[in-house]
C-alpha angles and dihedrals in degrees: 000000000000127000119267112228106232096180105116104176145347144215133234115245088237090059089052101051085051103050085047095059087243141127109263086225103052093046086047084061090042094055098037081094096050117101134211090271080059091063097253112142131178114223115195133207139183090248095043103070094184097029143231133286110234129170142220114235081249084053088055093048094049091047087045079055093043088050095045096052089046079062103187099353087084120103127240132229108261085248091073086245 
């Protein structure tokens, strides 16, 4: 029997840089080493020729983990938030 996609929606990766308080840039390089198991996913669009980084509420939760483990080496938004 096949595997049943559970996966029901995604976020952008500049939705999550910003719920998590991070520059988009930085967590782009974070996740760069993330695979398809870590919840990153790539959504593509007629207008985005490379595509966009979008992650699985478990790929939120990994990159939250990741932050949290960097501590204050971790860049904030420009907002000071």
């Amino acid at each position: 029997m096949a595997q049943v996609n559970k996966v029901h929606s995604v976020r952008t990766l500049a939705l999550v840089a910003r719920d998590l308080g991070t520059d988009e840039d930085w967590l782009a390089e974070l996740a760069n080493g993330m695979d398809r198991e870590d919840g990153l996913i790539w959504v593509y669009a007629i207008d985005e020729e490379d595509g966009i980084m979008a992650f699985t509420d478990i790929g939120v939760e990994n990159l939250a983990t990741l932050i949290d483990d960097l501590g204050s080496s971790r860049p904030h938004q420009p907002n000071g938030r």
